[in-house]
N, C-alpha and C positions, 0 to 999 in steps of 0.2 A: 236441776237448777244450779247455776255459779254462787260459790260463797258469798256472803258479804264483803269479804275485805278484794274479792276481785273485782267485784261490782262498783267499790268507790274508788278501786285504781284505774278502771276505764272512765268515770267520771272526771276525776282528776285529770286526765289528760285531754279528754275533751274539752273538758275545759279551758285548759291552755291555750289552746290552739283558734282562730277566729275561722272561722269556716267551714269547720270541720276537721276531722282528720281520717285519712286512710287507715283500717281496719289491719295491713299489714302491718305496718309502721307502730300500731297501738302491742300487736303480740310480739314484736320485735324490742319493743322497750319492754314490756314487762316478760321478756324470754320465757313465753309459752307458746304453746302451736294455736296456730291462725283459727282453727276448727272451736277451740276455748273460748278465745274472744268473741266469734260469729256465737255461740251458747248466752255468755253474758251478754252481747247486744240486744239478740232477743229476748231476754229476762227483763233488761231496762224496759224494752218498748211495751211487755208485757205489764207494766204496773201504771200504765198511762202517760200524761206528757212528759217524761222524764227525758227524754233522748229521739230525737229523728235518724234513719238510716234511709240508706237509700243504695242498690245493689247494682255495682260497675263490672264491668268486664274487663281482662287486662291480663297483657301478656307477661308473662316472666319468664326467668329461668329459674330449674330446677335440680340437684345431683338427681343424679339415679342411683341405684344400691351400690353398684359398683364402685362410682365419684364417690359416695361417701366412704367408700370403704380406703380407695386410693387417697380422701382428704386426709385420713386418721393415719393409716401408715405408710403412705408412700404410693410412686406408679410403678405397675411392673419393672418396668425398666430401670427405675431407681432401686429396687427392689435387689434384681440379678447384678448388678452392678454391685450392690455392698455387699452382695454375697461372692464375690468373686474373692480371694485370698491374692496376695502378692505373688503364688506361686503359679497361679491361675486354676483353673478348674476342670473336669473334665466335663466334655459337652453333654452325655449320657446323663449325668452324674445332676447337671446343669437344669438339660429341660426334665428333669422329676420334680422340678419346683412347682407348686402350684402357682405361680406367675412364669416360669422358665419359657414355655413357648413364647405367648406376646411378650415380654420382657426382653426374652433375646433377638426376636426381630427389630424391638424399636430402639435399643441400644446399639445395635449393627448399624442402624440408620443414621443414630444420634452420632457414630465413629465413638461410643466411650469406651467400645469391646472391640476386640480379633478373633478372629478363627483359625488356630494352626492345625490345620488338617497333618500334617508331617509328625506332627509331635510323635516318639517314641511312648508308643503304650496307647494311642488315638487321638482322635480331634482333642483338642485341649483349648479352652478360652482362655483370654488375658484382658487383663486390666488398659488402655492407651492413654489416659487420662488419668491424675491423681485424684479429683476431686471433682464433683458435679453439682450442678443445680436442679432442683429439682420442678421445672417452671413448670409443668401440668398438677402438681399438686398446690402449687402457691395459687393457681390460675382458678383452681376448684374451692379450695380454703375462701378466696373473694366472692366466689358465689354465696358459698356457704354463708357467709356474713351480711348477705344481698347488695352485695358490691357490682356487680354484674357489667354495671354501666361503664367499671373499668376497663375491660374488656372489649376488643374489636370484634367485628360479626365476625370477622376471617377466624378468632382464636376460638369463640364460642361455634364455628360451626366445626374447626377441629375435633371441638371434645365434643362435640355430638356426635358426628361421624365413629368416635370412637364407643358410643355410649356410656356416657359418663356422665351428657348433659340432656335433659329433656326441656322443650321448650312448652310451656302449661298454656292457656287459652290460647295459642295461636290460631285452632280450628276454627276457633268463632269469629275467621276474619279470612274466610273461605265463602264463595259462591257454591251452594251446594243445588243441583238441580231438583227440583219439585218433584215428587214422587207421587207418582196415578196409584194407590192403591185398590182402585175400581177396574184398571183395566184387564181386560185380557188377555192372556196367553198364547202364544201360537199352539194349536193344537196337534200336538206328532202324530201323522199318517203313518207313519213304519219306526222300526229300531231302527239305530247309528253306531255305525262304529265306535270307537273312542279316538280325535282326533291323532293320539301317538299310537293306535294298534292300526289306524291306517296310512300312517308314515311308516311303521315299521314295517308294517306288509310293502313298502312301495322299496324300502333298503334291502330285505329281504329278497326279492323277486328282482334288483339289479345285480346282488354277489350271482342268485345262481345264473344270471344271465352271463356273467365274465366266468362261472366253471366254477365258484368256490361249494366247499363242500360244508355244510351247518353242523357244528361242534357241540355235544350235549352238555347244557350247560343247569340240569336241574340241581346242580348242588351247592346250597345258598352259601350254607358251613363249612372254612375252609378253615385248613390246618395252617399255624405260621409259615412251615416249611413251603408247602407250594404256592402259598399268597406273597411271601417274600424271599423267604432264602434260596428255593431254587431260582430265581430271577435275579441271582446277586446283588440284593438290596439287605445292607449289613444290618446287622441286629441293634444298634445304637442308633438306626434312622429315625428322625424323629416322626414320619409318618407310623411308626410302630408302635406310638406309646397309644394311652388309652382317649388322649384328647381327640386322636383321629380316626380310631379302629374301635368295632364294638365286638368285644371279647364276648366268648360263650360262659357262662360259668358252669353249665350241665348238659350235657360232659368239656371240661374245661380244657383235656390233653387227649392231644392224638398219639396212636400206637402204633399203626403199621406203616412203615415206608419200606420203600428198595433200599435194604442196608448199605449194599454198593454203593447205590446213586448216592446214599444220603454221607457217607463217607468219603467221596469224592467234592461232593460240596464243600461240607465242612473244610478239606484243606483247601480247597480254592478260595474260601472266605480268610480261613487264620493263617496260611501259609501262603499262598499264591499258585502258580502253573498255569499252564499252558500260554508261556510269555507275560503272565501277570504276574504282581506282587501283591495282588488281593489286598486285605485292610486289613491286615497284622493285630488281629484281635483275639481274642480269648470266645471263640464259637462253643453257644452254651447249646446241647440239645434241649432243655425245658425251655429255651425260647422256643425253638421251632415247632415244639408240640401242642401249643397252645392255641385252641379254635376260636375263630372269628369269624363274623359274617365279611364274604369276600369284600375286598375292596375295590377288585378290579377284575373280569372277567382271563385278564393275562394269566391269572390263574391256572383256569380252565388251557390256552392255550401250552403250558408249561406242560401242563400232565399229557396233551397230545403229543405233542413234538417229542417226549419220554420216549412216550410208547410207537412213534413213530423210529425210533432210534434205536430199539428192540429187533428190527427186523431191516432187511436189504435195503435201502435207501430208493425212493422212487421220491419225486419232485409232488410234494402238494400243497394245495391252498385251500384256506379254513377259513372261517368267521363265523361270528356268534353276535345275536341283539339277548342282551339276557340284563337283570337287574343284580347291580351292585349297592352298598352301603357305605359311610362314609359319616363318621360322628361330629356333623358340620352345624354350625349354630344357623337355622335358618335364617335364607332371604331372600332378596330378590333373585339371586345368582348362583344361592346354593341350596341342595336337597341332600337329605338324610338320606335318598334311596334313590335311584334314578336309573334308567336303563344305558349302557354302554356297549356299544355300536363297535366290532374288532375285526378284524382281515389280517388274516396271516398269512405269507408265502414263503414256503421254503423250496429252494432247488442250488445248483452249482452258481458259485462265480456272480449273487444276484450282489448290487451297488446301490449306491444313492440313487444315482439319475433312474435305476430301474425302479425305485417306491416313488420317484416324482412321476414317472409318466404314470404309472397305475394309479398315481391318487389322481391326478388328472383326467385318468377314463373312466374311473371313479365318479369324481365329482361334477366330471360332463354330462352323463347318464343324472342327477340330480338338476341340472340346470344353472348347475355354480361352472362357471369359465375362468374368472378370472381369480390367478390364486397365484397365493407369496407366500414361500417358506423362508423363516426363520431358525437359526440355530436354537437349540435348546437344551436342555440335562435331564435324564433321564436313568438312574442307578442302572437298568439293565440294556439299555441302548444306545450305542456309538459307535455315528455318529445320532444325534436326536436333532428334529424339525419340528417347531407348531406352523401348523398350515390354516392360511388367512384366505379371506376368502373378501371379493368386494361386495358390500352392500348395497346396491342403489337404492333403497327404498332408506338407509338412514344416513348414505353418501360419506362412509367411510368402509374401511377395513377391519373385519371383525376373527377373533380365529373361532374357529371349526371342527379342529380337530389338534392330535398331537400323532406323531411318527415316528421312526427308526429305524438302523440295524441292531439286531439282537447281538451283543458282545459273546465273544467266544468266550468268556468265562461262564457265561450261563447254557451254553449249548455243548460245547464239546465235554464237560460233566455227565451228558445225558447219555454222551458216546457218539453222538451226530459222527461225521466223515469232518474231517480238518478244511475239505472244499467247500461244504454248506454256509453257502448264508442264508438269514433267514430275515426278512422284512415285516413291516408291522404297521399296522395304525390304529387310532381308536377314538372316538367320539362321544358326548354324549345326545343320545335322542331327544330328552326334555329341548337343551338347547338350541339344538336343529330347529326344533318345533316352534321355539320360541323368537326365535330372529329369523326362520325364514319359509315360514307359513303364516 
């Protein structure tokens, strides 16, 4: 039961007031939480006519853990921003911030930072602003205070999007359909596939239709080196830290590689060759030794093309439907695990126009025609396309997949021939499944 003296300060304010008053408004003046007050309403009504209530519905806004963490100290982005020095900062250095990923995208956006990829010694960030405001925290600080109505839908649906902001009763102003809990079931006459093990069977049974040959891809556990370093994806990327990769911790380092291959890497990442100037870094082997679940099945195709480059060169083409990981905050649009759909061709003299028309026989064989590539960036591919495909069923342009050529910094390390090029694409299954089944 509530104190005495909180009981005659929800009195007292009732009182004031001709009509009553809102139960928010009452724990907002005497700055307690809303749940206290509802305790002492019921205590009044509990000793008889002392007080009437009466229970409303009603939408508000609300921080989330996050908002309130951003009310008190600041937003990511404010965050990386006064952590920057005048000297500027190094980008590695940058996203180990526990804000540094979102931080530095949404300062990039805001223009309050640069990116000098040139800098001697690596990417180096700088300052382009002296001073900033910090408006998603003053915007959040207003809620906090139940200010809210300050605020345009457009700036509150911002920080929701960002979750920051929850919006509390909105559900109870929703049409929800009626629910038969009497009725029955349709009853299963046989098993069923699983709708993506009979997509994948139908992706499956088109490679071997155009010849390609199925890559074993039973190994979830991949070592840093051939999940990223042999693919010339440097050691400071920021897909490499822990916000995006889920590291093994037992066993945490891997031990064997091709000491050759793995020597020849390294100076193509800290030195440069074969016509490159690499990314003039300090290449650590205890990065590359460290396991993770793969993030991308190019993996797998890395250690083929290896061991293809062991022996006499004859022209082949590869693909694999196998499950990768990916330490992604779920949604609608993204999964912690998902299956990745890959085609690879390696022969003489292969170009762009030769991965456009393969994806093209590709994705004619699926029932997709019509299709738009786009340039794109890809650490081990250039040049890179993502390939768009037209929707009729949502009557736009959706992409589908992403492409390339393999850069000769990641293949003539392997020993490939100077003449190979090697082509590429890759997909996820879930989203196939999801936009076009």
């Amino acid at each position: 039961m509530a104190d005495n003296g909180l009981l005659e300060s929800v009195l007292r304010l009732v009182e004031k007031v001709d009509g009553g008053t809102d139960s928010q408004d009452v724990a907002a003046d005497l700055g307690v939480d809303h749940q206290v007050i509802v305790g002492a309403v019921k205590s009044l009504q509990a000793l008889g006519e002392v007080i009437s209530a009466e229970q409303k519905s009603s939408r508000h806004w609300e921080l989330t853990g996050e908002g309130r963490e951003i009310a008190e100290q600041g937003s990511h982005e404010a965050r990386v921003f006064n952590a920057i020095p005048d000297e500027g900062l190094p980008q590695n250095q940058l996203m180990k911030m526990p804000s540094g990923k979102v931080g530095f995208s949404k300062a990039m956006s805001n223009k309050w930072i640069r990116l000098d990829k040139a800098h001697e010694g690596g990417p180096r960030v700088f300052k382009t602003v002296e001073a900033i405001e910090d408006t998603v925290r003053d915007k959040l600080q207003l809620v906090q205070k139940g200010q809210s109505a300050k605020l345009e839908d457009k700036e509150k649906n911002e920080l929701k999007k960002r979750k920051l902001l929850s919006e509390v009763g909105s559900w109870k102003e929703k049409k929800f359909k009626p629910y038969n809990f009497e009725a029955m079931g349709v009853a299963p006459d046989c098993g069923h596939l699983h709708p993506l093990m009979k997509v994948r069977t139908q992706f499956r049974q088109i490679f071997l239709e155009m010849g390609f040959t199925e890559m074993p891809t039973n190994n979830f556990i991949e070592s840093s080196f051939w999940n990223f370093d042999s693919l010339f994806q440097p050691q400071q990327h920021p897909a490499r830290d822990q916000h995006d990769t889920f590291f093994i911790s037992d066993p945490a380092l891997a031990h064997e590689f091709p000491q050759d291959y793995l020597e020849r890497v390294k100076k193509v990442h800290s030195e440069g060759g074969y016509g490159s100037q690499g990314y003039k870094y300090d290449w650590k082997i205890e990065e590359a030794q460290k396991n993770l679940l793969r993030t991308h099945t190019t993996a797998v195709s890395a250690r083929m093309l290896y061991k293809l480059a062991q022996q006499k060169f004859t022209p082949v083409k590869y693909f694999s439907i196998d499950r990768v990981f990916r330490n992604e905050t779920l949604d609608a649009t993204h999964l912690a695990e998902f299956h990745q759909i890959e085609g690879v061709v390696a022969d003489y003299g292969l170009t762009l126009g030769n991965l456009m028309g393969i994806l093209h026989q590709f994705f004619t064989k699926l029932g997709i025609t019509k299709l738009r590539f786009k340039p794109a960036y890809n650490p081990y591919t250039e040049p890179s396309m993502e390939v768009f495909s037209y929707h009729e069923g949502l009557k736009k342009w959706v992409e589908v997949g992403n492409s390339g050529v393999f850069r000769p910094e990641m293949l003539l390390p392997m020993g490939l021939p100077e003449g190979v090029s090697v082509i590429a694409w890759g997909l996820s299954l879930e989203r196939y499944v999801d936009t076009h089944t």
